[in-house]
Each structure stands twice: as structure tokens, then as C-alpha cells.
C-alpha positions in Angstrom: 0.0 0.0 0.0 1.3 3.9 -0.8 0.7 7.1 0.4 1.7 10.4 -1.1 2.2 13.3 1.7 2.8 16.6 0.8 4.5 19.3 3.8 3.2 22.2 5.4 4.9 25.7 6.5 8.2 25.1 7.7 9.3 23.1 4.6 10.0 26.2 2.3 13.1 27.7 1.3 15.1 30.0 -0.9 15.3 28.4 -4.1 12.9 25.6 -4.3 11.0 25.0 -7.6 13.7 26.0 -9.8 13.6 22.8 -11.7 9.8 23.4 -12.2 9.0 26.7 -13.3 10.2 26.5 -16.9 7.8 23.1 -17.4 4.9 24.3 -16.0 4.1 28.6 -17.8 0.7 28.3 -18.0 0.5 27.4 -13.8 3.0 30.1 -13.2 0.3 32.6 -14.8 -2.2 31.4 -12.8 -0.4 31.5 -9.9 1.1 35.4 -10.8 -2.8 36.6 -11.8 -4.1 35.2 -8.2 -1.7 35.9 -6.0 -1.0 39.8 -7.6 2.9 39.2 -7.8 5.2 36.6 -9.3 5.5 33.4 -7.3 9.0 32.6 -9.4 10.6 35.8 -8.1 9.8 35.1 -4.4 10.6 31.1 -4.7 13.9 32.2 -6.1 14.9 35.6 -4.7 13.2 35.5 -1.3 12.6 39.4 -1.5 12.5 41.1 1.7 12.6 37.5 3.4 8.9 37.3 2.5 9.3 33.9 2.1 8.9 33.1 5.4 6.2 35.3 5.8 2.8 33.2 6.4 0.6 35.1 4.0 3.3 34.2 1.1 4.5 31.3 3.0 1.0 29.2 2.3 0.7 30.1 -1.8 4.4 29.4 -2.4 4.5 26.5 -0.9 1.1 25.2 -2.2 2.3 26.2 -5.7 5.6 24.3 -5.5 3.9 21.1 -3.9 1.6 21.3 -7.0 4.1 21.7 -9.6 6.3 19.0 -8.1 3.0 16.5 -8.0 2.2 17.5 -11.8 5.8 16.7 -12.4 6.1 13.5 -10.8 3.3 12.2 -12.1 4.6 13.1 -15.7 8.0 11.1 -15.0 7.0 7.9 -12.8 5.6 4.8 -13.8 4.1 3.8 -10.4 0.9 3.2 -9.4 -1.4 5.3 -8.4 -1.4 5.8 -4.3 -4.0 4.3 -2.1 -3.9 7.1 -0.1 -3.3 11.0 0.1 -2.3 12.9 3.2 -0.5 17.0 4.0 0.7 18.4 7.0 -1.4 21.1 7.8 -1.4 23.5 4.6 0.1 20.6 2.9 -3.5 18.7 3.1 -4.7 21.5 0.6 -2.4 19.6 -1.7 -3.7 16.5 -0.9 -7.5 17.2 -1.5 -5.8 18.8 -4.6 -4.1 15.8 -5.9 -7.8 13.2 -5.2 -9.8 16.1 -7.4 -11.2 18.0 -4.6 -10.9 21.3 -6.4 -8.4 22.2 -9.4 -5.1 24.1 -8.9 -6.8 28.0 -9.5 -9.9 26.9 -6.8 -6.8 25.6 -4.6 -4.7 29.0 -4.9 -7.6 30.9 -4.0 -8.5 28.9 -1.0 -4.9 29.1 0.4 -4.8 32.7 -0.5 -7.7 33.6 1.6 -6.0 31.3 4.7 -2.9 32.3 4.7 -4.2 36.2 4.3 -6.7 34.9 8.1 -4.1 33.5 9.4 -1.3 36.1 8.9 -3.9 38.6 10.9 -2.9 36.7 14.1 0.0 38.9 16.1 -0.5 37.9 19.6 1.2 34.7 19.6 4.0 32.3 19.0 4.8 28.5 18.4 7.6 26.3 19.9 8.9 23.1 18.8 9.7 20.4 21.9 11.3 17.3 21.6 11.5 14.5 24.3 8.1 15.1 26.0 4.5 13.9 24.8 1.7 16.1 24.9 0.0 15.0 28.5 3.4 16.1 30.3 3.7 19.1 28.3 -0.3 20.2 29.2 0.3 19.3 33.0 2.9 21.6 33.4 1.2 24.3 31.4 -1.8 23.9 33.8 0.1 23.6 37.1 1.5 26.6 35.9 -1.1 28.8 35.1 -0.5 29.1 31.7 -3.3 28.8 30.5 -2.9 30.0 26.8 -0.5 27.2 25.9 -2.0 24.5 23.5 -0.9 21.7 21.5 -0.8 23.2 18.1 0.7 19.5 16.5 1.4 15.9 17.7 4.2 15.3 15.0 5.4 12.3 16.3 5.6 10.6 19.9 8.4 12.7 20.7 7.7 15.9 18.7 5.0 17.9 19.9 4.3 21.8 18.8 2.9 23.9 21.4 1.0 27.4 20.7 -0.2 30.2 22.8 1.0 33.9 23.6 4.6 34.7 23.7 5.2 35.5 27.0 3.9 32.3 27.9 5.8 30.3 25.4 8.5 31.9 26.9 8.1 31.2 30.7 7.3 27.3 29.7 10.7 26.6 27.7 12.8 26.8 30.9 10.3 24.8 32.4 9.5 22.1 30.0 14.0 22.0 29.7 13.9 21.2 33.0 11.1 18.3 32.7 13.8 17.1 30.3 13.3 18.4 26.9 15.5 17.7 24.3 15.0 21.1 22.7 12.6 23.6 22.9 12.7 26.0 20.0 10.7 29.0 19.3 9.2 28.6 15.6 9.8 32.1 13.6 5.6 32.3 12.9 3.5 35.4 13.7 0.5 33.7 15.5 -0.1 31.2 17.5 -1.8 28.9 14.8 -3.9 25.7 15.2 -5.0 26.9 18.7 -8.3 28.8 20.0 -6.5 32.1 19.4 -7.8 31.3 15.9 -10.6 30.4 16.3 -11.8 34.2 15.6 -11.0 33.7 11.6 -13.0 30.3 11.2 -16.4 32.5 10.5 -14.9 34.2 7.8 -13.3 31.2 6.5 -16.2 28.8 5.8 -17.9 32.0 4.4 -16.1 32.0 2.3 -15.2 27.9 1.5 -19.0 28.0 1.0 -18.0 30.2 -2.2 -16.5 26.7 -3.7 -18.1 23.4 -4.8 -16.0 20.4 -3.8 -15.7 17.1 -6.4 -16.1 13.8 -5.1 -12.3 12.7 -4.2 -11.3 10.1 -6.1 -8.8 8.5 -3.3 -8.9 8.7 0.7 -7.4 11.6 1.8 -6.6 12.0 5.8 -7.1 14.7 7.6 -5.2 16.3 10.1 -8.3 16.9 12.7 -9.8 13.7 12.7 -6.5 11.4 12.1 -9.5 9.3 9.2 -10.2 10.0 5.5 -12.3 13.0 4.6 -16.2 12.5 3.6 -17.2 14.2 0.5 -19.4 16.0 2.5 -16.6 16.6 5.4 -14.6 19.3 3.1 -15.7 22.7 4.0 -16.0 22.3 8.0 -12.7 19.7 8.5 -10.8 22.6 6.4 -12.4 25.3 8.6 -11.6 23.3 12.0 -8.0 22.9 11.3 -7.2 26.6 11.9 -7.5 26.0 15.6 -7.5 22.3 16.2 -4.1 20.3 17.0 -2.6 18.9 13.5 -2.3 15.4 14.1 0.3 13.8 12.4 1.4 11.2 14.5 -2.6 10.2 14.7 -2.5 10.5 10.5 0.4 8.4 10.3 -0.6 5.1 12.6 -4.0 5.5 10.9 -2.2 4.8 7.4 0.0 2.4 8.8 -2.9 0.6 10.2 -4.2 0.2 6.7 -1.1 -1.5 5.4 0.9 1.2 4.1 4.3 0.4 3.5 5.3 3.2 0.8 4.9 6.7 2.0 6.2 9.7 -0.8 6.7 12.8 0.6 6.2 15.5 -2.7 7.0 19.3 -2.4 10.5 20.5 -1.2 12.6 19.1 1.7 12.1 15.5 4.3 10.4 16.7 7.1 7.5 14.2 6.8 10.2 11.6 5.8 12.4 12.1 8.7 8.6 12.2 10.7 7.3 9.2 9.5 10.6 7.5 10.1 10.1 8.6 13.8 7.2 7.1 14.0 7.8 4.3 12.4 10.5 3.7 14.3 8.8 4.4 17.8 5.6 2.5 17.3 
């Protein structure tokens, strides 16, 4: 059994789709005429290290998982996957790749996120390694910090907390001291896949409501529930993952479970490799 996985914020970087945008024109124009400026020139040139800006972040990084799909299907021979799975904006890829909506409806979709979620000042995300999620909530709570949430279960050993900065930053010592591996502040603007954004879901599904979905033509899992999407699931499992915990670690044991053997990460960097690996491994 095979999977196809496609990575969320966090996997871009200067550079990446180089090898795609001369095989693919008529995408980069799609791209260029949604997003208002040239997705090539920030891939490539990082201007004003906008790159790792969330509201360019999320369309660049949708774009280059799409054009690296479109061009791996082109070169392999393979099979077609059983199933289709993304890391948090990654799952817009995979609802992409099992016909959910075409690569223009997709753009738009991610456009409108990232634009919600970049609106969110107030908070920050840290990466810990060496603690699961129950430790990491019991000390927030004996604590009194009460705004730190578990933003992603990666992997047994990788969580992602969220909540407001000052918070994330009186728990690192703590959680160190708990015996943390590392703790490490993510460079992100909000404190995303928490209730701080919960404020942006109205908007959101206001306007998801503006698209109609296709019937996907292979499972895809999603990152709320950790079990493939329903046709009918698609506008309020999209809407819930702004502020519900990305779970990964639940996405991957639900795959495994079904006899995958074969998992491809497509878009640029391992991150999901070197997760499912982890897991894997740990399980």
C-alpha cells in the first residue's frame, strides 16, 4: 500500500521550484494573476525574506507542492497511491491531488487562509522534543499558563505547542527542565492551530461556502480527525483545522494501520520523511 504526503509551513526555502517553473508557464500565470505578484521571483529571490512570511509562506508553498506533483506524475511509472495525506497547509495539496478542487480553486483557498491567518499577532509556536503532549499540558496547567495549547502531535516525541509569547516563553525553561531535548521557538507570527484562531473560522467557511468540492477520487486524511475525509466533510474539517491540533502522529498510525508500507513525501525538503521514520521507528 502507498501514500503520497505533501509538507506544510516550515518546509519552504530559498530556491525551491527551480527545476519546475520552466515546465509548467501556464500554472506560473495562474499562480502570478491570483496571488497579484510573481510566485518565481519570491521562490527564487526571497525578497525582503517574504518567504517566510505566512501570507506568502502558504501560496508558495502550495504552488511548488503542486508543480512537483504534476511533475512527478509526468516522470513515474508507479501506481497510483492508495492514499493522500499533508501536514497542515500541505492537506490543501492533498485534497488537490484526489480532485477535490483544481489548482486555480486551490490557490484561492490558500490565499484567503494564509491572508486569516497572517492577521494573528499575539502569539507564538515552539517546537519540543522528548516530552508527549500529556506532560507538556500538565505543566502548562500547574502553571497557570493557561494560553499554551498543543498546536501539532508530530510524532511521539515531537510535539508543537501554541499560545502567547510570553507564555511560550516562561514554559521553555520549564519544559527543559522536565527534560526536553529542545525547545525552540518557531519564527511564525501567531499562534496557529490553537483557540486564538478560532476568531477567523467564521470568515473562512464564508467563504469555503463560495467553492463546490468534487467527489475525491482517493482517501485523503485529515489532520483533525487522524481518518479520510467524507465528500461532505470538506468545507468544515478545512475550517476546523485553523484552531484544532494537527495530528500527524494520529495520520500516520491511521495509514500504517491500513497496510501502508510506501509513503512519498512530494513538495520540497524530508520533514515528513524524517517524521514518518520517527514514528515508524517508535511504534
Amino acid at each position: 500500500m502507498k501514500a503520497y504526503v505533501f509538507p506544510g509551513q516550515g518546509s519552504q526555502k530559498r530556491g525551491m521550484g527551480e527545476d519546475l517553473f520552466d515546465e509548467f508557464p501556464d500554472y506560473l500565470k495562474i499562480a502570478d494573476d491570483i496571488l497579484g505578484y510573481s510566485i518565481k521571483e519570491l521562490c527564487l529571490n526571497n525578497p525582503n525574506q517574504l518567504l517566510n512570511t505566512t501570507k506568502y509562506t502558504q501560496p508558495a508553498l502550495f504552488t511548488i507542492n503542486a508543480l512537483s506533483y504534476y511533475k512527478y506524475l509526468s516522470e513515474t511509472k508507479e501506481s497510483e497511491p492508495d492514499f493522500f495525506a499533508g501536514h497542515s497547509l500541505g492537506e490543501y495539496n492533498a485534497l488537490l491531488a484526489a480532485g477535490a478542487f483544481g489548482f486555480s480553486d486551490g490557490l484561492k483557498i490558500v490565499k484567503k487562509r494564509a491572508e486569516l491567518m497572517s492577521k494573528a499577532t499575539n502569539g507564538g509556536m515552539a517546537a519540543i522534543a522528548g516530552l508527549d503532549q500529556e506532560t507538556i499540558s500538565k505543566i502548562a496547567q500547574s502553571n497557570s499558563l493557561y494560553s499554551i495549547e498543543i498546536a501539532n502531535i508530530n510524532s511521539y516525541s515531537q510535539i508543537v505547542i501554541s499560545g502567547f509569547r510570553e507564555e511560550i516563553e516562561k514554559i521553555m525553561p520549564l519544559l527543559n527542565s522536565e527534560g526536553a531535548v529542545f525547545c525552540i521557538v518557531l519564527p511564525v507570527s501567531g499562534a496557529f492551530h490553537s483557540s486564538q484562531m478560532s476568531g477567523f473560522k467564521s470568515e473562512f467557511i464564508e467563504y469555503l461556502r463560495e467553492f463546490k468540492f468534487c467527489k475525491l477520487n482517493k482517501p485523503v486524511i485529515s489532520n483533525v480527525t487522524a481518518c479520510p475525509y467524507t465528500d461532505e466533510d470538506i468545507h468544515g474539517l478545512l475550517s476546523s483545522q485553523l484552531d484544532t491540533t494537527v495530528n500527524w502522529l494520529g495520520t500516520v498510525k491511521y495509514l500504517l494501520k491500513r497496510g501502508v508500507d510506501d509513503f512519498k513525501e512530494i513538495g520540497p525538503g524530508a520533514v515528513l520523511k524524517n517524521l514518518i521514520r520517527s514514528i515508524i521507528n517508535e511504534s
